[in-house]
DOKE-182217 format. One record per residue (C-alpha): residue in three letters; residue number from 1; x negated, y negated, z. Coordinates in steps of 0.2 Angstrom, whole numbers. Last residue first. Layout:
<martors>
<martor r="ALA" k="NUM" X="X" Y="Y" Z="Z"/>
...
</martors>
This chain:
<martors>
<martor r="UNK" k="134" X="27" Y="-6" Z="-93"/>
<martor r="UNK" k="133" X="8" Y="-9" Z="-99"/>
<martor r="UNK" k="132" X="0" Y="-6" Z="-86"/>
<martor r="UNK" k="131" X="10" Y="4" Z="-74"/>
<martor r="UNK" k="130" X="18" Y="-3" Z="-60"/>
<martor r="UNK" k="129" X="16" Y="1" Z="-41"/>
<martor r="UNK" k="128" X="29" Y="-8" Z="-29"/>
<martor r="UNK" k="127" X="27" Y="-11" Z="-11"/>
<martor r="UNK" k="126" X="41" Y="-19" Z="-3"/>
<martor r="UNK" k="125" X="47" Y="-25" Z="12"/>
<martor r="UNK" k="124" X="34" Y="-18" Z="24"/>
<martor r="UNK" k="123" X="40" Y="-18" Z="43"/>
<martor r="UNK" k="122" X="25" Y="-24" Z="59"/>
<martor r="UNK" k="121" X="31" Y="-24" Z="76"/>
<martor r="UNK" k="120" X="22" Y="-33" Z="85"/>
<martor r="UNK" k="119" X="11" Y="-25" Z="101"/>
<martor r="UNK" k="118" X="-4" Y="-34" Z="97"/>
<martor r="UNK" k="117" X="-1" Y="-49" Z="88"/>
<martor r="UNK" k="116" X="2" Y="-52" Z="67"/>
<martor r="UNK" k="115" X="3" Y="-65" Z="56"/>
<martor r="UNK" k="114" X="7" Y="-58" Z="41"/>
<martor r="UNK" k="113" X="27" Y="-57" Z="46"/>
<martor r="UNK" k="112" X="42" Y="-48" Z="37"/>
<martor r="UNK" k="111" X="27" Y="-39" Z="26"/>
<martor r="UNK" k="110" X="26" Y="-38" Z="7"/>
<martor r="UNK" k="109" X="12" Y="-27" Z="-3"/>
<martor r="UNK" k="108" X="5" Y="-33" Z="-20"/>
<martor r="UNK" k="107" X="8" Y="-51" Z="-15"/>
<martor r="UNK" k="106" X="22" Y="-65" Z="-22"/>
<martor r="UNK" k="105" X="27" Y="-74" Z="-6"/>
<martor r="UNK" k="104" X="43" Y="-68" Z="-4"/>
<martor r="UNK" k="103" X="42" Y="-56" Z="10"/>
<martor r="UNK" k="102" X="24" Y="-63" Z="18"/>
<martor r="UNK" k="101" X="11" Y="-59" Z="10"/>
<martor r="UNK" k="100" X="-3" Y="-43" Z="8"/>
<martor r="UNK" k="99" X="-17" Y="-41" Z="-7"/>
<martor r="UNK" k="98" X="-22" Y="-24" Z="-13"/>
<martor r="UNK" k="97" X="-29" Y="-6" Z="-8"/>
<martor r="UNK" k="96" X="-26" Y="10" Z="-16"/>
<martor r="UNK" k="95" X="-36" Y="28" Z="-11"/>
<martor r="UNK" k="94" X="-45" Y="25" Z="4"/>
<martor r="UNK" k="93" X="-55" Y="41" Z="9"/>
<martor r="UNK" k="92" X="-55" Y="45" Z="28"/>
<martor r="UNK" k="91" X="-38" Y="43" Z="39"/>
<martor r="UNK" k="90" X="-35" Y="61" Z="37"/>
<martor r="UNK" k="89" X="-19" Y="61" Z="30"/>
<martor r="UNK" k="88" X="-26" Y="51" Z="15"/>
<martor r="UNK" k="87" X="-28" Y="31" Z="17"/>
<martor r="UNK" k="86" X="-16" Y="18" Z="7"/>
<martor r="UNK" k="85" X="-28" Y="2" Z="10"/>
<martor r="UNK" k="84" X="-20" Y="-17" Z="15"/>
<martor r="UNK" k="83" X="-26" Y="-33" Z="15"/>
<martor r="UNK" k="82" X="-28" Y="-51" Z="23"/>
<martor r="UNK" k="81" X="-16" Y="-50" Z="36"/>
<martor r="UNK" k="80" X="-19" Y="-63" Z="50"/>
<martor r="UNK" k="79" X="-24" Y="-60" Z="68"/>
<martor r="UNK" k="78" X="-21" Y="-49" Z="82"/>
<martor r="UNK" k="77" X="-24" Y="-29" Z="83"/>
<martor r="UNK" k="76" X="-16" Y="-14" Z="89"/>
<martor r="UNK" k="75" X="1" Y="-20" Z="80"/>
<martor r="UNK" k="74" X="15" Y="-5" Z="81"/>
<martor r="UNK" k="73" X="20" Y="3" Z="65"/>
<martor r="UNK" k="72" X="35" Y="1" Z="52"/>
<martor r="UNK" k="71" X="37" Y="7" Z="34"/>
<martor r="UNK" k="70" X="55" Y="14" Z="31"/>
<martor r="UNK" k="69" X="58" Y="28" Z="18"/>
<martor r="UNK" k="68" X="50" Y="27" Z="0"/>
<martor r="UNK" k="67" X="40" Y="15" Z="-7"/>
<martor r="UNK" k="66" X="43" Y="11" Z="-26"/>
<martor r="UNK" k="65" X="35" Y="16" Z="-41"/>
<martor r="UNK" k="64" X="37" Y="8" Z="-59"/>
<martor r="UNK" k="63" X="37" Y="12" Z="-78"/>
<martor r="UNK" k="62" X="55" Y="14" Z="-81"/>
<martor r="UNK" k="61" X="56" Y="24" Z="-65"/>
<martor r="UNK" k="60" X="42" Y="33" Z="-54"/>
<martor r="UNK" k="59" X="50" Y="42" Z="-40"/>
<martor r="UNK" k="58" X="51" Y="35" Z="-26"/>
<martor r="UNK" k="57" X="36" Y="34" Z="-13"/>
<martor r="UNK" k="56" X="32" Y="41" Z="4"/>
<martor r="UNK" k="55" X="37" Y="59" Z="3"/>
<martor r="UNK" k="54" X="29" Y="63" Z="20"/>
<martor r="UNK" k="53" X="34" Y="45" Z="28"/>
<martor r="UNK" k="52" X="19" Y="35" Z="31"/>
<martor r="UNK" k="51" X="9" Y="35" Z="46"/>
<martor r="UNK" k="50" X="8" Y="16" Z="50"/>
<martor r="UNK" k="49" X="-11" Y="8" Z="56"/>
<martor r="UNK" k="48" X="-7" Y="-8" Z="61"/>
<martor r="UNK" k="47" X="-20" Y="-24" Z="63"/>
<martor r="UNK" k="46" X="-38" Y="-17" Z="59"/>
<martor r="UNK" k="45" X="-50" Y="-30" Z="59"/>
<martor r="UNK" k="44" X="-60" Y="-35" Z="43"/>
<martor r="UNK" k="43" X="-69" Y="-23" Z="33"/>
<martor r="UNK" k="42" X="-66" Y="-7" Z="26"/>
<martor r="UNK" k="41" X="-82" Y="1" Z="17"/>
<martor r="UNK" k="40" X="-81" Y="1" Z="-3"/>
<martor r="UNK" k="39" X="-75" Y="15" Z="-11"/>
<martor r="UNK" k="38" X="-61" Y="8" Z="-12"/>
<martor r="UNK" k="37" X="-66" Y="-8" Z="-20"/>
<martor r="UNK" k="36" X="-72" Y="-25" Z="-20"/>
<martor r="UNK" k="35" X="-66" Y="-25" Z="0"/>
<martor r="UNK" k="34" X="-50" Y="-34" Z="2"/>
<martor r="UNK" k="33" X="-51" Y="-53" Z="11"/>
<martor r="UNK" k="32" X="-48" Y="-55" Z="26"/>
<martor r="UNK" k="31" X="-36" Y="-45" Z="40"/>
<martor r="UNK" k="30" X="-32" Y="-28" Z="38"/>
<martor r="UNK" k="29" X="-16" Y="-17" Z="38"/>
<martor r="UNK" k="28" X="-20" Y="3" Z="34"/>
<martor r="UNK" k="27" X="-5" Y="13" Z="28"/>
<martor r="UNK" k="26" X="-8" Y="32" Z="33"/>
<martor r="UNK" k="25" X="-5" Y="46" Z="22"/>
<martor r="UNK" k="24" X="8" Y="59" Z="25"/>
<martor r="UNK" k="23" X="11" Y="70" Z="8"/>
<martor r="UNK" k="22" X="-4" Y="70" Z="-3"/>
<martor r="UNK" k="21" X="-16" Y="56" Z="-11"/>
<martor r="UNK" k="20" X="-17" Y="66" Z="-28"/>
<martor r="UNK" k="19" X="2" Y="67" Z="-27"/>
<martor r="UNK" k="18" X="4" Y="51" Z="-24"/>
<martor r="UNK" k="17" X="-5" Y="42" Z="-38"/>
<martor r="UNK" k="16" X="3" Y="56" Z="-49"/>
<martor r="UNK" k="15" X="18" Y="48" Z="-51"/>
<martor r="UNK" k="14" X="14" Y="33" Z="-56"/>
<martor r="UNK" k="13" X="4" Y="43" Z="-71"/>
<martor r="UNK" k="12" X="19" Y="54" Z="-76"/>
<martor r="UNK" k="11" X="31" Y="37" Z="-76"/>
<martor r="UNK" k="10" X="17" Y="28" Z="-87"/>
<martor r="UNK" k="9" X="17" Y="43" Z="-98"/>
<martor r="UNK" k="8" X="37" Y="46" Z="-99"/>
<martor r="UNK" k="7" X="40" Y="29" Z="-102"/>
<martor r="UNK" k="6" X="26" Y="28" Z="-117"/>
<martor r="UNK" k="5" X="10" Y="22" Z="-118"/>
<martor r="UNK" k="4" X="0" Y="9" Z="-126"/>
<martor r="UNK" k="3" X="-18" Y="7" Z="-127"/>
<martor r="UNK" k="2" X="-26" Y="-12" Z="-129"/>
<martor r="UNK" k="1" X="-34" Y="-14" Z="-147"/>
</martors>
């Protein structure tokens, strides 16, 4: 039998995904296909690096967490996003990574464009967490 918990547990959980990350992590856009896990080396070219706003998410809310603030960088690199990985302040350990599309098109993170060129400016439109069961 599958756990459940309540609001207030899934909210407490959300919530804690950025505290453990810290204030002013970086936002990593990659093209291909995600890595099988965090732990796991980034591959793929790196299209936009964005330094995240120091209370980066909302808090969490009937089970979800939005992002906070406005998320927009500057391309460095050309190609397609593929992926994306929530880096600490550092830039080292990856700490959530997931699918990118196009506003619309159903992915973990949206972006106004995933075909990116070098000196594009690249906007999240959402990025939502959501707890198991909520």
């Amino acid at each position: 039998m599958a756990l459940q918990y309540s609001t207030s547990v899934n909210n407490a959980r959300l919530d804690s995904i950025e505290s453990t990350i810290g204030t002013s992590p970086k936002l990593r856009l990659l093209t291909g296909t995600q890595p099988a896990n965090c732990g796991t080396a980034q591959s793929g070219t790196l299209l936009v690096e964005i330094a995240l706003p120091s209370d980066w998410m909302a808090a969490a809310s009937s089970g979800s967490k939005a992002k906070s603030g406005t998320w927009t960088g500057t391309a460095t690199g050309t190609g397609t996003a593929g992926y994306f990985r929530v880096v600490d302040s550092a830039g080292t350990t990856c700490h959530v990574q997931g699918d990118i599309t196009a506003t619309g098109g159903g992915g973990t993170m949206t972006v106004d464009n995933t075909s990116v060129a070098a000196n594009q400016t690249v906007t999240v439109s959402t990025f939502t967490l959501t707890a198991a069961n909520a």
